[in-house]
LOTIRO-665336 format. One record per residue (C-alpha): residue number from 0; residue in one letter; chain; x, y, z. Coordinates in Angstrom, 2 decimals. Layout:
# LOTIRO-665336
k NUM r A c A x X y Y z Z
...
//
This chain:
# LOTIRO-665336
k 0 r X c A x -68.21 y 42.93 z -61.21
k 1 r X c A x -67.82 y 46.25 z -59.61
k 2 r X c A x -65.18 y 48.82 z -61.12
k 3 r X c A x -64.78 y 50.15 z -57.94
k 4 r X c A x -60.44 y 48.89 z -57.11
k 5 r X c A x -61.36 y 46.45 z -53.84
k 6 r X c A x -58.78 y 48.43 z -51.72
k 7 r X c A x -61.32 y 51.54 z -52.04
k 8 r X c A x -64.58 y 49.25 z -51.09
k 9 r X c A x -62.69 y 48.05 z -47.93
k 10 r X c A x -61.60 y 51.57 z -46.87
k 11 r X c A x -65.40 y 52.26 z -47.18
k 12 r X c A x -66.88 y 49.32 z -45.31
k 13 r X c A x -64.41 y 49.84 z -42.56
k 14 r X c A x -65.08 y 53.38 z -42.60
k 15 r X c A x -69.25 y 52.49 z -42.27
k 16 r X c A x -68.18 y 50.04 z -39.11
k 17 r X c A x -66.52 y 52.23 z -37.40
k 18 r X c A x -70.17 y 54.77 z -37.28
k 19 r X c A x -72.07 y 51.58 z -36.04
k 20 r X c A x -72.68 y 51.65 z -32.76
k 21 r X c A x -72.57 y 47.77 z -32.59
k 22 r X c A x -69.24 y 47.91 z -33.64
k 23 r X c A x -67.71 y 46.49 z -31.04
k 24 r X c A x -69.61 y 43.33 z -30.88
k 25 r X c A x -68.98 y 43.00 z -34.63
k 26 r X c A x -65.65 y 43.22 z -34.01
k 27 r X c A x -65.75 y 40.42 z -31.74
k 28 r X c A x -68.15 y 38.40 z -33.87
k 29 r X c A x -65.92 y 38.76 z -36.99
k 30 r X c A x -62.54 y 38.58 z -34.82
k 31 r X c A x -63.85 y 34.94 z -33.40
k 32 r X c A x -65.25 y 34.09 z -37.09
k 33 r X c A x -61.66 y 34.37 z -38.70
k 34 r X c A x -60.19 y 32.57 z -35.96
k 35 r X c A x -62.42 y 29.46 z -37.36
k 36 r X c A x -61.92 y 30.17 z -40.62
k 37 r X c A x -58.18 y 30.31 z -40.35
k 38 r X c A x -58.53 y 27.07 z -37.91
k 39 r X c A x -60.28 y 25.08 z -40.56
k 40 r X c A x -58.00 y 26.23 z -43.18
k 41 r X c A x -54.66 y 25.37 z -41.90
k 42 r X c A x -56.55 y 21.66 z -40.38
k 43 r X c A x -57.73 y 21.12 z -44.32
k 44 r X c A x -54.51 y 22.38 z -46.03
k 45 r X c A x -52.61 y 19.95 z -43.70
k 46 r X c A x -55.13 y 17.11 z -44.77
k 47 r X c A x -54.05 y 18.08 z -48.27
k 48 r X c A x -50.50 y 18.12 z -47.70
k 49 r X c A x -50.17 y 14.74 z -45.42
k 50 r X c A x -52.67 y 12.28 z -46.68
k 51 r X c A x -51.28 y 12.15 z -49.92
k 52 r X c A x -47.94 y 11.93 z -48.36
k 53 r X c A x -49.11 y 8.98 z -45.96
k 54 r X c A x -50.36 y 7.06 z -49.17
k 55 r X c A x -48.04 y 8.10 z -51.09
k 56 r X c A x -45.40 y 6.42 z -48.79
k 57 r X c A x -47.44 y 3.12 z -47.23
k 58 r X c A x -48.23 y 2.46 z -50.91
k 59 r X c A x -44.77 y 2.81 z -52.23
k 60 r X c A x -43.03 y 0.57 z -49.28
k 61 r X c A x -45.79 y -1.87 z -48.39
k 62 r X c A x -47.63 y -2.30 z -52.03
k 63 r X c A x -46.37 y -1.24 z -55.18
k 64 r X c A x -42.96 y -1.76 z -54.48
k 65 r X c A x -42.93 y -4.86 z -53.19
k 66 r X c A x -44.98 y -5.84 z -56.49
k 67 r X c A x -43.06 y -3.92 z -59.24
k 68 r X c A x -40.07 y -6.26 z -57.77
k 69 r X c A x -41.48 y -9.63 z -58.00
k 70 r X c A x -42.58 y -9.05 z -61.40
k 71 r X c A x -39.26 y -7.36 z -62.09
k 72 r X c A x -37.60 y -10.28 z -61.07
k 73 r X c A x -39.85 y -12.90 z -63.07
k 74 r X c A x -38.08 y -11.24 z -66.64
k 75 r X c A x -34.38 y -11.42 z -65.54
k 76 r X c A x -32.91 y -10.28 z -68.98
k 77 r X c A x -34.78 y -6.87 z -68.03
k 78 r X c A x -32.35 y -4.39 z -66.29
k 79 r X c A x -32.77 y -1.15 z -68.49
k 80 r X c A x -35.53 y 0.87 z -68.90
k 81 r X c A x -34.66 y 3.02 z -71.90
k 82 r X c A x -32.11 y 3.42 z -74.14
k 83 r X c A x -30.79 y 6.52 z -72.17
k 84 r X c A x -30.26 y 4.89 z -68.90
k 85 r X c A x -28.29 y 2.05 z -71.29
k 86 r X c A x -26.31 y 4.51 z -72.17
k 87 r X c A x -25.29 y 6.11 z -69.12
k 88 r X c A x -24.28 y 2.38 z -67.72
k 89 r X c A x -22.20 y 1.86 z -70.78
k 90 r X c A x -20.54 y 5.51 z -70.13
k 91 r X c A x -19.84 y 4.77 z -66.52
k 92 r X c A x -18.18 y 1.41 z -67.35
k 93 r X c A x -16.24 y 2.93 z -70.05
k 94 r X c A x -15.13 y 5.65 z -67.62
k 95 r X c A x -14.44 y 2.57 z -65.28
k 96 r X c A x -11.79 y 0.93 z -67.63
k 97 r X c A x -10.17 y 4.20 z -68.37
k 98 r X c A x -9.47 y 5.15 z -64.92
k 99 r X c A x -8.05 y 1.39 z -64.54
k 100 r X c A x -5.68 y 2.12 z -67.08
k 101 r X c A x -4.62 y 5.44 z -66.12
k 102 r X c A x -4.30 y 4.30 z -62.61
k 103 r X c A x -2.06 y 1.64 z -63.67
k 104 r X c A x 0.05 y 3.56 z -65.72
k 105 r X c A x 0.83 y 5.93 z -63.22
k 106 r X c A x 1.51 y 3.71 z -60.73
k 107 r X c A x -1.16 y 4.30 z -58.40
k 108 r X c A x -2.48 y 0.54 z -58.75
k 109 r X c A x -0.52 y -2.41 z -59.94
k 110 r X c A x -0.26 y -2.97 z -63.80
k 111 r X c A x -3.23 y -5.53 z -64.21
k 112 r X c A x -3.20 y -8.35 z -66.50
k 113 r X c A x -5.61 y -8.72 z -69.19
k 114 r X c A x -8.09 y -11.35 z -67.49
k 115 r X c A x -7.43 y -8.97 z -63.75
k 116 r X c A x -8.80 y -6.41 z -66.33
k 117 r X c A x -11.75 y -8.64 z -67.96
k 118 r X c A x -12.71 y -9.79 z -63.76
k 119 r X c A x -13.12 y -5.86 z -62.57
k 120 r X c A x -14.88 y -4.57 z -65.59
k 121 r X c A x -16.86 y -7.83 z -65.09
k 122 r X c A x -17.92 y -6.89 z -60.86
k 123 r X c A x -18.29 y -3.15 z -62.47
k 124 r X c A x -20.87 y -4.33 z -64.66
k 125 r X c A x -22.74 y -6.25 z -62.25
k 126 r X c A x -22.92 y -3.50 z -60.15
k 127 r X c A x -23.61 y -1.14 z -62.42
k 128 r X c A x -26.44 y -3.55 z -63.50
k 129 r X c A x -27.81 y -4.34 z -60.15
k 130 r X c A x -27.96 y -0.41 z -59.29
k 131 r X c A x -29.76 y 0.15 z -62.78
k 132 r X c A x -32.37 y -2.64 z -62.08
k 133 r X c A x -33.23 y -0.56 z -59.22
k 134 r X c A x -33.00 y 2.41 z -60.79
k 135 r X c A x -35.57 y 1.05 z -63.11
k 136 r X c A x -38.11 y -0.44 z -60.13
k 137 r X c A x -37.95 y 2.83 z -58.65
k 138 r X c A x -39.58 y 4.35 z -61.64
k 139 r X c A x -41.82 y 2.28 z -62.50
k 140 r X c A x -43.31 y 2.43 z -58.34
k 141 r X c A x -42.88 y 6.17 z -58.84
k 142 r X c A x -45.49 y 6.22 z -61.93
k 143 r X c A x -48.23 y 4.09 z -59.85
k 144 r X c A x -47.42 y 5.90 z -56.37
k 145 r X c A x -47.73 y 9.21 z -58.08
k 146 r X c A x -50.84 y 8.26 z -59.85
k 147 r X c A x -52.29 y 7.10 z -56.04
k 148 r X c A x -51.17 y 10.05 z -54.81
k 149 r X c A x -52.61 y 12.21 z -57.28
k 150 r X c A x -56.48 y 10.41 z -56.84
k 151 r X c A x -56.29 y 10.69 z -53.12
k 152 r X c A x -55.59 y 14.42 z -53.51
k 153 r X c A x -58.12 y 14.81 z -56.30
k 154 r X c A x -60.91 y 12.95 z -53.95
k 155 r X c A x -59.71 y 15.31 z -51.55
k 156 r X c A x -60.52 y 17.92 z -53.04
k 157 r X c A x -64.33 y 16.78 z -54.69
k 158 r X c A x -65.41 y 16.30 z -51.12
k 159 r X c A x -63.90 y 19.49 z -49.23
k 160 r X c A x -65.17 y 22.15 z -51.43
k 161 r X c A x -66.27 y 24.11 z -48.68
k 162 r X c A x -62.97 y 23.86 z -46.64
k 163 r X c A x -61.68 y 24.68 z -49.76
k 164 r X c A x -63.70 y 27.46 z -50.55
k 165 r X c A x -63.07 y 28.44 z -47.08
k 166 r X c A x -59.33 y 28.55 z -47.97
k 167 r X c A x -59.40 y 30.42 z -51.10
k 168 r X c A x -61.46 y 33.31 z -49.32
k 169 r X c A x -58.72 y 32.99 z -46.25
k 170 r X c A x -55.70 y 33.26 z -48.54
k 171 r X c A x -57.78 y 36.09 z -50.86
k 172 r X c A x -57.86 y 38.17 z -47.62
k 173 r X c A x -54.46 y 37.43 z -46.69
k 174 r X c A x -53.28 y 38.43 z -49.94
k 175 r X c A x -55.34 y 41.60 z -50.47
k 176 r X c A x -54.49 y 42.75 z -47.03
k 177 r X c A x -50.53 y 42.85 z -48.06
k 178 r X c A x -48.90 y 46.60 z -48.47
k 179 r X c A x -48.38 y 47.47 z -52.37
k 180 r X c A x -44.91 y 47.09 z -52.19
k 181 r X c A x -45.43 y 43.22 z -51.04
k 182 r X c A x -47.68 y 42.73 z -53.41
k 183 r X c A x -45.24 y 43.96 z -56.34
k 184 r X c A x -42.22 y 42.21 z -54.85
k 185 r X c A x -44.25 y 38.64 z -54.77
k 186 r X c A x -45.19 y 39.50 z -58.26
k 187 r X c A x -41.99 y 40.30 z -59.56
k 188 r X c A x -40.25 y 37.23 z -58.00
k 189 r X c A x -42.90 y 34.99 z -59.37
k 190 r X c A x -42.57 y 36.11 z -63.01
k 191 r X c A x -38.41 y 36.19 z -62.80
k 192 r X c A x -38.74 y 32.59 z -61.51
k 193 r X c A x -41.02 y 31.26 z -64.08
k 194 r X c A x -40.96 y 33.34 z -67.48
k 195 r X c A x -38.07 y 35.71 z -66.32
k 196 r X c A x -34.25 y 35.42 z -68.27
k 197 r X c A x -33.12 y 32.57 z -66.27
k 198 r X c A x -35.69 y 30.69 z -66.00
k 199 r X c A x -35.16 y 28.55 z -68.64
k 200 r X c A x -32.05 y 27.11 z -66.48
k 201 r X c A x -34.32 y 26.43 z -63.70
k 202 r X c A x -37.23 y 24.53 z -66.23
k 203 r X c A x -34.16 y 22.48 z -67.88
k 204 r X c A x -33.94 y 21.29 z -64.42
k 205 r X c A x -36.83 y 20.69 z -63.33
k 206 r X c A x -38.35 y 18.46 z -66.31
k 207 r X c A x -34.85 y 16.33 z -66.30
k 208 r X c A x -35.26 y 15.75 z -62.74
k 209 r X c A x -39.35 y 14.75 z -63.81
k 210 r X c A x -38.04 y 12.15 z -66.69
k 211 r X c A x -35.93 y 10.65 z -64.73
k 212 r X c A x -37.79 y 10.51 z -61.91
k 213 r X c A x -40.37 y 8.23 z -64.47
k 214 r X c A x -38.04 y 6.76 z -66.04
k 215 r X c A x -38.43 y 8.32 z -69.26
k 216 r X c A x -35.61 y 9.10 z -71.26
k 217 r X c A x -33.85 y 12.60 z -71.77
k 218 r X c A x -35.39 y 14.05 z -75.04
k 219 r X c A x -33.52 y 17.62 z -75.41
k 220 r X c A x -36.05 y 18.95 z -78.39
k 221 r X c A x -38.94 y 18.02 z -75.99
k 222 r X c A x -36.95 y 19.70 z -73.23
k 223 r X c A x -36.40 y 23.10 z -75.29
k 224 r X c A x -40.15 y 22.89 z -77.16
k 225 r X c A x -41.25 y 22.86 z -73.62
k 226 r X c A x -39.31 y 25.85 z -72.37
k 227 r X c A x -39.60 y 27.96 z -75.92
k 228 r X c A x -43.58 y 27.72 z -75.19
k 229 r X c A x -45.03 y 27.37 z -72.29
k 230 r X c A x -42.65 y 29.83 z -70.22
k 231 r X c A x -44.40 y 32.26 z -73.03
k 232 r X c A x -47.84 y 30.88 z -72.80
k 233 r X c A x -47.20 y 31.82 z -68.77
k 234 r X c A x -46.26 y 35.20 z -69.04
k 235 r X c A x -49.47 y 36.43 z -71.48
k 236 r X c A x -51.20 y 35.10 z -69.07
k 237 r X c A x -49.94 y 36.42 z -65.94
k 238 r X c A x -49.99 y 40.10 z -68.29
k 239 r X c A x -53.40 y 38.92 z -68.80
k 240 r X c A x -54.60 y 38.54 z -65.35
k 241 r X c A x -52.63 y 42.10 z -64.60
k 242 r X c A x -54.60 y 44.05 z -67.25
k 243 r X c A x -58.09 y 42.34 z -66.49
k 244 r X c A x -58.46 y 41.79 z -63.00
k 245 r X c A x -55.46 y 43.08 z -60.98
k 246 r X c A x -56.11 y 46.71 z -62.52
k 247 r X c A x -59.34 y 46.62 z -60.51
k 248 r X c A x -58.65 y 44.99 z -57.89
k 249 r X c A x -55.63 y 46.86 z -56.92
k 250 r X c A x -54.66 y 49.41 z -59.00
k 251 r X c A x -51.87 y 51.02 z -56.57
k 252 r X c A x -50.45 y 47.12 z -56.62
k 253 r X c A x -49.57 y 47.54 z -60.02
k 254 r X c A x -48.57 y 51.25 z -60.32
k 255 r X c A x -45.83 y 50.13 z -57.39
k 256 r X c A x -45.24 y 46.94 z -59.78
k 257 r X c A x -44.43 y 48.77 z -63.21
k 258 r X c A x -42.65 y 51.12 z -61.29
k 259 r X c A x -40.50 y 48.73 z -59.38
k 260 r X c A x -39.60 y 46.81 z -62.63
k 261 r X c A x -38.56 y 49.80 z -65.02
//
């Protein structure tokens, strides 16, 4: 690894092209090369983006969803999940009867009899039920479409390493040839999203929106184990990466960075 910062060894291989008198073929050579390169990356990086999405999506509607329900359906006494999503139908219902009652006392509705009472929290239930059932199949397709999803895009991946190499060198130029100032700004707004003060907002939301999206229910000391580590593991890392490679790399990158976050 040279210790020479990158930005210097480009100012000097530029600087050698220009005294070549070929230069202008080279120019023209390299010119048409990145058009290919940036071609193949953006036709591979849509492969990587859609096919997963296409499977994702015919296997949800036409396979696994279709499946997860018949089976569903042989074990009728199944409609909950977990003991969290129990909970939240047994909140909503309760919230259901209350609002009867108020509503009846202040004369918005009739004043219902007991067994009026007993047939509405009875339709409530079902409802509730019915939407928790699917609530419930929805999960349980999300787990086996996600898992799909995820092998297509690993396969994907083992056998396009070259369009993928091809991509990492296309988005390594891309990102070296950014001014200083862009370079600090996306740095700065990375960190504050991930490890910065509010972050911890943002990863609350994120992994309660990932249980329930599985199904799995809300555990708050997972939730705040989760967000009291690995925010931290993050941010030695990302100092890490500063201090070993980004020092050489670009040295004026992080002279504009430390200087933009004092």
């Amino acid at each position: 690894m040279s210790f020479i910062p990158r930005t210097i060894l480009q100012t000097i291989r530029k600087f050698q092209q220009t005294l070549n008198p070929n230069a202008e073929t080279k120019v023209i050579e390299e010119f048409r090369a990145t058009r290919r390169q940036t071609i193949s990356s953006i036709h591979f990086l849509l492969i990587l983006i859609l096919v997963p999405l296409l499977i994702n999506q015919l296997s949800r509607n036409f396979v696994i969803t279709p499946l997860v329900e018949k089976l569903w359906n042989l074990r009728e006494s199944d409609v909950f999940l977990n003991s969290s999503q129990e909970e939240k139908a047994l909140a909503e219902l309760k919230r259901f009867e209350q609002n009867l009652y108020f509503e009846a006392r202040i004369g918005k509705i009739p004043k219902l009899s007991i067994e009026a009472v007993q047939q509405k929290l009875k339709e409530k239930a079902s409802t509730i039920a019915e939407e928790s059932k699917i609530d419930s199949i929805n999960a349980v397709t999300n787990i086996f479409a996600d898992i799909l999803t995820a092998a297509t895009f690993i396969v994907l991946i083992l056998t396009g390493k070259q369009q993928l190499s091809i991509i990492r060198s296309f988005a390594g130029d891309i990102t070296y040839s950014l001014s200083d100032s862009a370079k600090a700004f996306l740095i700065i707004l990375s960190t504050d999203i991930f490890v910065g003060f509010h972050s911890p907002y943002g990863w609350e939301i994120i992994l309660g929106s990932t249980l329930n999206h599985y199904g799995l229910p809300e555990n708050k000391s997972l939730i705040s184990l989760f967000i009291a580590t690995v925010p931290v593991i993050m941010d030695t890392i990302f100092k890490y990466w500063i201090f070993r490679y980004l020092n050489r790399s670009s040295p004026s990158a992080v002279a504009t960075y430390r200087n933009m976050n004092e």
